[in-house]
C-alpha positions as CSV (number, residue, x, y, z in Angstrom):
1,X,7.4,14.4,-32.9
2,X,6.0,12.0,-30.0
3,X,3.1,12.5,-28.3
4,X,3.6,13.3,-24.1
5,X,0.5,11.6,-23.3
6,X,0.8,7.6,-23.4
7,X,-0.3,5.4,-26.4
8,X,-4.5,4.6,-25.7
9,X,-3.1,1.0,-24.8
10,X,-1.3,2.5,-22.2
11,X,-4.4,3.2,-20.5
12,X,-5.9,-0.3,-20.6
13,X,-2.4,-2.1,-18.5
14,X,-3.2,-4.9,-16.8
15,X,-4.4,-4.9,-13.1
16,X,-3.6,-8.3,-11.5
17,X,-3.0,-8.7,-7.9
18,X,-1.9,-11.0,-5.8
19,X,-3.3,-11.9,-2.9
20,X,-1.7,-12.8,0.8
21,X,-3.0,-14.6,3.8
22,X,-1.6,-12.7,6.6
23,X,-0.1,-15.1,8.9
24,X,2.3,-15.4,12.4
25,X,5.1,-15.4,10.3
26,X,4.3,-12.9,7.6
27,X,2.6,-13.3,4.7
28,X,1.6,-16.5,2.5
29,X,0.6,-16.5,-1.1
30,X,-2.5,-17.6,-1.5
31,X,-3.2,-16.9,-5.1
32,X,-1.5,-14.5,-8.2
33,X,-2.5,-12.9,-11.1
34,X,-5.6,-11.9,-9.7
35,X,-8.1,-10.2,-11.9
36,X,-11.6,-10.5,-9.7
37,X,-12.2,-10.8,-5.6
38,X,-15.5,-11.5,-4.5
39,X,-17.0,-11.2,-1.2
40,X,-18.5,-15.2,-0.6
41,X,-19.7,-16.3,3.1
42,X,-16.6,-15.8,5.2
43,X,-14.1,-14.6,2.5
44,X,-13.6,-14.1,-1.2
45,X,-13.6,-15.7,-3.9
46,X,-10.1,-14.8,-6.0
47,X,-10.9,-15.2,-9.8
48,X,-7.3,-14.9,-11.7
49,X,-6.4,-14.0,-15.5
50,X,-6.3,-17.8,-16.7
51,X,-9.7,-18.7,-14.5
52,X,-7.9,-20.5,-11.8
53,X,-10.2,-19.7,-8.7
54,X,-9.3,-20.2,-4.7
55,X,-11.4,-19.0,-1.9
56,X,-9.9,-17.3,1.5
57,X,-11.4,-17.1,4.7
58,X,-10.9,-13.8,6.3
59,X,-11.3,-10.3,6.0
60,X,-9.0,-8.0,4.0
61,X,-6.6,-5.8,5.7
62,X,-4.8,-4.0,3.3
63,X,-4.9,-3.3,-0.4
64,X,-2.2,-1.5,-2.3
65,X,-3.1,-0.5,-5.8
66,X,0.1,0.5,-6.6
67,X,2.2,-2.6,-5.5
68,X,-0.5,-4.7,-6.9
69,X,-1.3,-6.5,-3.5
70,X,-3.7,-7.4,-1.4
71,X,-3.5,-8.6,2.1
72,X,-5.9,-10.8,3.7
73,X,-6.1,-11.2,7.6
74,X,-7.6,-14.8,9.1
75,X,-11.4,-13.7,10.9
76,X,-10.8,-14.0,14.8
């Protein structure tokens, strides 16, 4: 008989993110796979699961846990 509750690794999936520059024309990829965002001067610092790091300038204006995104808008 299986178990209704998930298997304890179930509990540990992994939480990358990517991250978007809002723009004119939509929305630019700035970075995936996403593990870390840091506030640094006048943005973050984006930290993702292999080490690759970026920084964006902006402020964020949206993040969605459940589509794994997060939307950053360029400071005015």
């Amino acid at each position: 008989m299986s178990s209704p509750w998930p298997a304890p690794w179930a509990a540990r999936a992994m939480c990358e993110s990517k991250v978007y520059l809002a723009t004119d024309a939509g929305e630019e990829l700035v970075l995936a796979d996403v593990i870390s965002i840091r506030p640094e001067g006048d943005g973050y610092q984006l930290v993702t699961l292999f080490g690759e790091q970026a920084h964006v300038r902006g402020r964020i204006k949206e993040i969605d846990l459940l589509k794994h995104r997060v939307v950053v808008e360029p400071a005015s």
